[in-house]
C-alpha positions in Angstrom: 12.5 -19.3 9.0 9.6 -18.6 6.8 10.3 -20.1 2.8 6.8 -19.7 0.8 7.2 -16.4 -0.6 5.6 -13.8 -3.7 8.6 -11.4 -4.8 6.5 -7.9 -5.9 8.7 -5.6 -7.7 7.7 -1.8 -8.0 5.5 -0.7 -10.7 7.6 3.0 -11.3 10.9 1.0 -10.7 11.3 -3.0 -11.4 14.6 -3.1 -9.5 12.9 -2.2 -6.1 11.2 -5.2 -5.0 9.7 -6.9 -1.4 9.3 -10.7 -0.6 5.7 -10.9 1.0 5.1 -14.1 3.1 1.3 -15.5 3.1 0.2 -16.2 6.6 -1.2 -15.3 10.4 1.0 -12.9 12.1 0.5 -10.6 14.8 1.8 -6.6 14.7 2.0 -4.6 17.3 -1.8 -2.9 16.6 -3.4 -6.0 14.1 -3.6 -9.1 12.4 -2.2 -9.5 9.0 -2.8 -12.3 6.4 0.8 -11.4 4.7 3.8 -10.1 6.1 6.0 -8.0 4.3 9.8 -8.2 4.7 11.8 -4.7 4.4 15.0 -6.2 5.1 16.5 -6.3 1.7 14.7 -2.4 0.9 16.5 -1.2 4.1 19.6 -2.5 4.1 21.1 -2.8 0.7 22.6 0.5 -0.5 21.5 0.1 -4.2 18.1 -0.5 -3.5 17.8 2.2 -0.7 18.7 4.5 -3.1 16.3 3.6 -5.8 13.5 3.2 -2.8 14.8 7.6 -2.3 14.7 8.4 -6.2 10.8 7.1 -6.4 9.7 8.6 -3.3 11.4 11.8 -3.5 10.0 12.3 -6.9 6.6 13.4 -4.8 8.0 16.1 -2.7 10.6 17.9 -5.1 8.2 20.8 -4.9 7.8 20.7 -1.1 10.2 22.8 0.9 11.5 20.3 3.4 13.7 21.2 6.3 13.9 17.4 8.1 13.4 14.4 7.4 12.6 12.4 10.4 13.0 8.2 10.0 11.2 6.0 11.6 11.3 1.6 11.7 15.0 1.9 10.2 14.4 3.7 7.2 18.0 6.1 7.9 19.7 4.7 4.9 16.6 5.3 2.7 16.2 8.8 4.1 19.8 10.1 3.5 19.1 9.2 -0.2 16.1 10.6 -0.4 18.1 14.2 1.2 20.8 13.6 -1.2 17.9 13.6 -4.0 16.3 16.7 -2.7 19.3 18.6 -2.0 21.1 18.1 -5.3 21.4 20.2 -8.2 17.8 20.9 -10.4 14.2 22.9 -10.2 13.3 21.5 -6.8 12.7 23.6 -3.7 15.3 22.3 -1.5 18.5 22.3 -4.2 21.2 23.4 -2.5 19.6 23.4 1.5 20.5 21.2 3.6 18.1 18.8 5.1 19.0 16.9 8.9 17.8 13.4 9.1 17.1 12.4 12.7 14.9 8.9 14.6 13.0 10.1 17.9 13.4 8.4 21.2 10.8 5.4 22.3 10.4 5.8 26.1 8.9 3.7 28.8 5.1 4.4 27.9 6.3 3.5 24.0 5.8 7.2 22.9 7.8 9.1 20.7 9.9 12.0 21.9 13.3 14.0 20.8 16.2 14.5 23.0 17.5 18.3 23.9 19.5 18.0 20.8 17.3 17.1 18.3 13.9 19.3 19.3 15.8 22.3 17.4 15.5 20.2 13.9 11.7 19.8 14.6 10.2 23.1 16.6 9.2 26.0 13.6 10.5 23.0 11.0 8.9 21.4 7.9 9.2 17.9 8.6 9.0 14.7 6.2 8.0 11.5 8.1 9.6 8.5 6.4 7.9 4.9 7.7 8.5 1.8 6.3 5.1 -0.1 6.9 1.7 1.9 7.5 -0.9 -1.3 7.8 -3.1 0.8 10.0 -2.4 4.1 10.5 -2.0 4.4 13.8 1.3 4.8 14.2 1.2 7.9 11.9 -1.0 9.4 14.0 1.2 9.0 16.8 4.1 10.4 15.1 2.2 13.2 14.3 0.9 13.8 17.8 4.3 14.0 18.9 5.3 16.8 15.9 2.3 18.6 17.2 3.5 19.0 20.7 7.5 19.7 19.3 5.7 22.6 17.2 7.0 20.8 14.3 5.1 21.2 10.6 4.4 17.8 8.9 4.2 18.5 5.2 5.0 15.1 3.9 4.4 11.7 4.7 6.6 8.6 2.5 6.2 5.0 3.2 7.4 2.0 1.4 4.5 0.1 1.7 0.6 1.6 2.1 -2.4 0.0 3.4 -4.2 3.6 3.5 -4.4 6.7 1.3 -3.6 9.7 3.8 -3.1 10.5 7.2 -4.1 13.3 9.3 -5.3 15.4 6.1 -2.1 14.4 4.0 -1.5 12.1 1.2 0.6 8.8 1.8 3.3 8.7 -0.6 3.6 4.9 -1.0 6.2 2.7 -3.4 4.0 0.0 -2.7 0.2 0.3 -2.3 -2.2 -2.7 -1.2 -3.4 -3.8 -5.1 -0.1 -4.3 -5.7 0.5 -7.3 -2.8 -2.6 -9.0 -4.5 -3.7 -10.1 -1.1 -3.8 -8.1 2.2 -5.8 -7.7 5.3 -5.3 -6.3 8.4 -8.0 -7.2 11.6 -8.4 -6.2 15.0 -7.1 -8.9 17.1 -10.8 -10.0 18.9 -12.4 -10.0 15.4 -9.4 -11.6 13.4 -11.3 -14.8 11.0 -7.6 -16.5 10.8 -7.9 -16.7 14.9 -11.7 -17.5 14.4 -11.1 -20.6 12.2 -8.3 -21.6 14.8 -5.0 -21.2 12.9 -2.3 -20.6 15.0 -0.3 -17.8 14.7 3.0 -18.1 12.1 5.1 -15.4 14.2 4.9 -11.8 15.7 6.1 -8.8 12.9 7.4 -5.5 14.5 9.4 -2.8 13.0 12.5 -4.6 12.9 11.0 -7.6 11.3 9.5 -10.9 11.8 9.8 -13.5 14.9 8.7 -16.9 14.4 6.7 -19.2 16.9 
């Protein structure tokens, strides 16, 4: 298991804060120089709900009808509904929001079940990502909302690399100036694999694997 870490706390909220781990690790669509750990963010229930309180600051004026989760962000979602739903001047006091994860199938795209496509067809949707390093799997998620006839109107992430997506403004906790250091390359033109340094472990969206 890695050791060598940075702890970055959150410049709205000091309580919310992410170990990053210096290094060479391989994601499912880059390189990265620094891998990011939103274990602690995701699973503890005091910090998921000051992860909600910051990001649903940004769309208390956007009428949201679902919020759909993506790379285990449920717990932080249901806060951020609970936020948006609750008594005040937002749009969505008193509504009810659905949370809901789409399906990965064989050809690793994202699709919703008979049960779920009624919470995303005609809907406003909020996409809630942990990690956006690229981009790319934003733009999948939104290719999929697209064919359900579903409306994105909001996109949160914990942590940043870009400023929009698909015309829309990332709402980010975390933003890249605030890691200090971060890079993402395309594998065949990565320097780390260039300069022959091996790779510290493989980082997907339920965290890291060392090798």
């Amino acid at each position: 298991m890695l050791s060598n870490h940075v702890t970055v706390s959150a410049k709205g909220n000091r309580r919310i804060k992410l170990n990053i781990y210096p290094g060479h690790y391989a994601t499912s669509h880059a390189h990265v120089d620094n891998y990011i750990s939103m274990t602690e963010i995701r699973s503890s229930c005091s910090m998921a709900a000051e992860a909600a309180g910051e990001l649903a600051k940004h769309f208390m004026y956007t009428h949201i009808d679902t919020i759909i989760c993506l790379e285990y962000t449920q717990i932080i979602g249901a806060y951020v509904a609970r936020e948006l739903t609750g008594t005040g001047r937002n749009v969505n006091s008193g509504a009810d929001i659905h949370l809901i994860t789409p399906e990965i199938n064989s050809s690793n795209q994202l699709t919703f079940n008979n049960d779920t496509q009624e919470y995303v067809t005609g809907k406003n949707v909020l996409l809630l990502i942990s990690t956006v390093s690229t981009g790319r799997s934003l733009s999948r998620a939104a290719e999929c909302l697209a064919y359900y006839g579903g409306n994105l109107v909001g996109i949160g992430a914990i942590f940043s690399a870009i400023e929009e997506s698909d015309g829309l403004p990332v709402r980010s906790i975390f933003r890249r100036s605030d890691l200090g250091e971060y890079n993402n390359y395309r594998a065949n033109e990565c320097p780390l694999c260039k300069n022959g340094r091996k790779l510290d472990g493989l980082v997907t969206t339920g965290g890291f694997t060392q090798i």
